[in-house]
C-alpha positions as CSV (number, residue, x, y, z in Angstrom):
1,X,10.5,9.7,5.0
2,X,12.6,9.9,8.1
3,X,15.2,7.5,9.4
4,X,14.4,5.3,12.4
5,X,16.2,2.7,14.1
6,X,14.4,0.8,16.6
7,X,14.8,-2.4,18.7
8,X,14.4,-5.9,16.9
9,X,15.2,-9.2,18.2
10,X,18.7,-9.7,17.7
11,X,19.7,-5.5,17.8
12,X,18.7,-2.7,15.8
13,X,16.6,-2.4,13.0
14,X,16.9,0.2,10.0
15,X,13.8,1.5,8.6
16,X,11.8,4.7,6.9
17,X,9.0,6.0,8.8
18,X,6.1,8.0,7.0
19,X,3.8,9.3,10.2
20,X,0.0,9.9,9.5
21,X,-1.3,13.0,9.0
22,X,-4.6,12.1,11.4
23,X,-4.1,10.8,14.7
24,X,-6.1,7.6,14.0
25,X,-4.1,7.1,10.7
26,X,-4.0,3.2,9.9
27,X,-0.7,1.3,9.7
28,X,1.4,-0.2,6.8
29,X,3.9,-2.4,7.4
30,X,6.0,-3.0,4.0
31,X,8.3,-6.0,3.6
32,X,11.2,-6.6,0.9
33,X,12.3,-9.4,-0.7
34,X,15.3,-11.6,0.3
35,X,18.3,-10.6,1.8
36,X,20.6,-13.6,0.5
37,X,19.4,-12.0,-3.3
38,X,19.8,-8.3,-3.1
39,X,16.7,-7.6,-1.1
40,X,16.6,-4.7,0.8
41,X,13.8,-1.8,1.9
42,X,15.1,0.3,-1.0
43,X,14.0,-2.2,-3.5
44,X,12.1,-0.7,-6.6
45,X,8.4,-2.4,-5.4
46,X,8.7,-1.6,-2.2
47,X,9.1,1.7,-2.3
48,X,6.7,2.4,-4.7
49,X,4.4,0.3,-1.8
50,X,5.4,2.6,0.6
51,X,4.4,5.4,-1.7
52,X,1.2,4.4,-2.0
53,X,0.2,3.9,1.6
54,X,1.9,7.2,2.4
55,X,-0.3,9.3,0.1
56,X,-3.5,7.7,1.4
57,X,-2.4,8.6,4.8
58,X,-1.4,5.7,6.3
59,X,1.7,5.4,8.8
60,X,4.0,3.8,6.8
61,X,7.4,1.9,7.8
62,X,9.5,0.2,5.3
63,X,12.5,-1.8,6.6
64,X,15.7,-3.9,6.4
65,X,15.7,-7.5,8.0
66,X,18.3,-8.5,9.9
67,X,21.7,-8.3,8.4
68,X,20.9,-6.0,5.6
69,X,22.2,-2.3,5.4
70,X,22.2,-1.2,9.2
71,X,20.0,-3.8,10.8
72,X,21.8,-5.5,12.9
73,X,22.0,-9.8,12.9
74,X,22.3,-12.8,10.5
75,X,19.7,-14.1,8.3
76,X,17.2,-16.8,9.9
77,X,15.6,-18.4,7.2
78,X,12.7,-16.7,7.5
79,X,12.1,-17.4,10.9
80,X,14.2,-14.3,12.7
81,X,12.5,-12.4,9.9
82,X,9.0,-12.8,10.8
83,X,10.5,-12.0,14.0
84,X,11.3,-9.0,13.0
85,X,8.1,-8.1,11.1
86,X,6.8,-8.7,14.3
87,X,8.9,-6.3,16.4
88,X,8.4,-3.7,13.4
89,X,5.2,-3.5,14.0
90,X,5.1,-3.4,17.4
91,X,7.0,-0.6,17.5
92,X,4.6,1.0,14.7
93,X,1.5,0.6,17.0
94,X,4.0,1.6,20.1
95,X,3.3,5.6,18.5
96,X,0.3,5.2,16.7
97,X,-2.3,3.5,19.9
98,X,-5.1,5.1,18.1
99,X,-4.4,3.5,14.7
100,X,-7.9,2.5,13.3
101,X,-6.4,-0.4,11.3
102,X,-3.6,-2.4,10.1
103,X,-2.1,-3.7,6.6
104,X,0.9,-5.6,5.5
105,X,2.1,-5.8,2.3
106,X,5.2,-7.4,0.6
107,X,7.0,-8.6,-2.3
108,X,8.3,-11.8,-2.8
109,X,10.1,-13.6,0.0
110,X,8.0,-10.4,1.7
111,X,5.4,-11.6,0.4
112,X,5.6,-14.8,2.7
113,X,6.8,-13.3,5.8
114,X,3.7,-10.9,5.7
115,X,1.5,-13.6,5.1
116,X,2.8,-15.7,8.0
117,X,2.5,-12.5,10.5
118,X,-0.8,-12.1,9.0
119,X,-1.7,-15.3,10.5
120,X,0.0,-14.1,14.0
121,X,-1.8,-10.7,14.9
122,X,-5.2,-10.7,14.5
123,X,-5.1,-6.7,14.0
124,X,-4.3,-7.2,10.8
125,X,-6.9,-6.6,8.3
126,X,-5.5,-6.9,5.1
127,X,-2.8,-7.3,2.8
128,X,-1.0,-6.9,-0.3
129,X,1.0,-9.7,-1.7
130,X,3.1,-9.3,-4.9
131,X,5.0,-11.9,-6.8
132,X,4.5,-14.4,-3.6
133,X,7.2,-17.4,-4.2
134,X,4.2,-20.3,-4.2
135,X,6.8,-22.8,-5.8
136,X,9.5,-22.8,-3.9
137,X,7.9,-21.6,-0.1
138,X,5.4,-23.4,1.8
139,X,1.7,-21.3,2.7
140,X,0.2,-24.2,3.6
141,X,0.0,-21.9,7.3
142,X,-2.9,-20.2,5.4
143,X,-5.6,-22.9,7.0
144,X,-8.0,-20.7,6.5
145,X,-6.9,-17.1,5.5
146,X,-8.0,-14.7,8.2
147,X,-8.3,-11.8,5.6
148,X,-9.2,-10.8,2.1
149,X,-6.5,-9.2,0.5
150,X,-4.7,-8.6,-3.0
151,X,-2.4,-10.7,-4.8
152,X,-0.9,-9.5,-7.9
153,X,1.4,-11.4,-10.4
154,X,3.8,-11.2,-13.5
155,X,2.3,-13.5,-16.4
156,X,5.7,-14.0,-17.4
157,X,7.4,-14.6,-14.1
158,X,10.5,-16.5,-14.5
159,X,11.0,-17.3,-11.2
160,X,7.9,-17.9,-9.9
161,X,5.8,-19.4,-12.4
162,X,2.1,-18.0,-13.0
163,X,0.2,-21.4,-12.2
164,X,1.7,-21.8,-9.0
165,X,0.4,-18.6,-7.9
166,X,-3.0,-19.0,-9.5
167,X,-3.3,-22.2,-7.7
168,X,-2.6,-20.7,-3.8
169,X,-5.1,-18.2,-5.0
170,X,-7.7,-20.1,-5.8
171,X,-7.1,-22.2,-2.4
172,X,-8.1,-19.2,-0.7
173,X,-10.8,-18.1,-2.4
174,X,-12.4,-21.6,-1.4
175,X,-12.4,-20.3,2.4
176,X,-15.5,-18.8,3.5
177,X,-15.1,-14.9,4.0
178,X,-12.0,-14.3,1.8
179,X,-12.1,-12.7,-1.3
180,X,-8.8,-12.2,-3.3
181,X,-8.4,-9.5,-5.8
182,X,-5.6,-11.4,-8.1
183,X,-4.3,-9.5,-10.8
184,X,-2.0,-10.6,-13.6
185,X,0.0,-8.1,-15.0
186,X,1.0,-9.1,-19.1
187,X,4.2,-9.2,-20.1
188,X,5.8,-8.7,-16.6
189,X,8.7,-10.8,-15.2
190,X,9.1,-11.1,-11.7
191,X,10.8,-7.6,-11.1
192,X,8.1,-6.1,-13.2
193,X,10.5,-4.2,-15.5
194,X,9.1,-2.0,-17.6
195,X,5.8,-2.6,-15.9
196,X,6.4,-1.0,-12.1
197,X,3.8,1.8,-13.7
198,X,1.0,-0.6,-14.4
199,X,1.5,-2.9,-10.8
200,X,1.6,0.5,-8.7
201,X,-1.8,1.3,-10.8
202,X,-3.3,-2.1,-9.5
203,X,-1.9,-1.4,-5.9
204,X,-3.6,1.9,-5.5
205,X,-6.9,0.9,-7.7
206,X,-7.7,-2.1,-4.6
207,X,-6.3,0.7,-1.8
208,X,-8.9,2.9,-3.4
209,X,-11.7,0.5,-3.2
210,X,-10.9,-1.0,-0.1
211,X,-10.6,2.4,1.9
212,X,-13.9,3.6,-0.5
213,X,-16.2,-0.1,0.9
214,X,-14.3,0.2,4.4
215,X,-17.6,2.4,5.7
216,X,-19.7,0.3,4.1
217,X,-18.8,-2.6,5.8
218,X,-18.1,-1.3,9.3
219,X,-21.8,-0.3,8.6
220,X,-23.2,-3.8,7.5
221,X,-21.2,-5.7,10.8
222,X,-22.4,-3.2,12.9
């Protein structure tokens, strides 16, 4: 997992790159959780995010927003970030131009930035949203959802509570066309200690399904 640095908007960004092994390799863009709370790319989930893309052959980047470790800049409140989720992966699909596909996944605060750049760039076809903050950030933006996607969630959370998430859920499994595969993990706080084992198993189950149907489907639109 290499080291890059590469242009955001306000400087350079810090990141770990994981190039496909196939020249049409889809791309993974992976998003930690906030930087005024310890969030960085290193963080436990997302790297075992990463991991997961990696090994199914995806090109996958993990990096720091602005202001953490060697990115360069201040934090925005969210909006420089999704700035710079944007100009990450633009610089993803500046080396991969035949990637047959895009994801975004994050955790927490990550969680909303890559469901607000979701609803930015089309290419996107899916994501993977862990422990999204439903109580205390606003997805109201997700009028309508342009993808199905995952959604996974500690039953114990004590940050975000478990209704809040089940209720944003539910709101976009109303829209026509989205499906969300929401899974509650028992007994898991919102770190998922002791239980990283059993999220990373629900993370690569949906990968594995998706990537398994993805023929299916291109068949069935075509």
């Amino acid at each position: 997992m290499p080291e890059v640095l590469f242009a955001g908007p306000t400087g350079r960004l810090e990141g770990r790159y994981s190039p496909g092994k196939s020249p049409t390799a889809p791309l993974a863009l992976i998003l930690h959780p906030h930087p005024q709370h310890g969030g960085t790319m290193n963080n436990k989930i997302v790297y075992q995010l990463y991991n997961a893309f990696a090994e199914r052959d995806f090109a996958t980047l993990r990096f720091n927003f602005r202001g953490v470790g060697r990115s360069q800049g201040t934090y925005d409140r969210g909006e420089g970030e999704l700035s710079d989720a944007a100009a990450a992966l633009d610089w993803m699909q500046g080396i991969n131009r035949n990637a047959r596909g895009v994801w975004v996944a994050g955790f927490s605060f990550g969680a909303w930035i890559g469901m607000q750049l979701l609803m930015r760039r089309p290419e996107i076809e899916s994501f993977i949203s862990v422990a999204p903050p439903a109580n205390m950030l606003d997805f109201n933006f997700l009028a309508p959802c342009p993808a199905s996607g995952q959604v996974i969630h500690g039953a114990n959370d004590e940050i975000v509570p478990e209704p809040f998430v089940a209720k944003l859920v539910h709101k976009l499994t109303n829209q026509r066309g989205v499906h969300i595969d929401y899974r509650i993990v028992p007994n898991a706080g919102h770190f998922f200690t002791n239980e990283l084992e059993t999220l990373t198993e629900h993370v690569e189950d949906y990968l594995d399904l998706a990537l398994h149907q993805r023929p299916v489907a291109l068949a069935m639109t075509a």
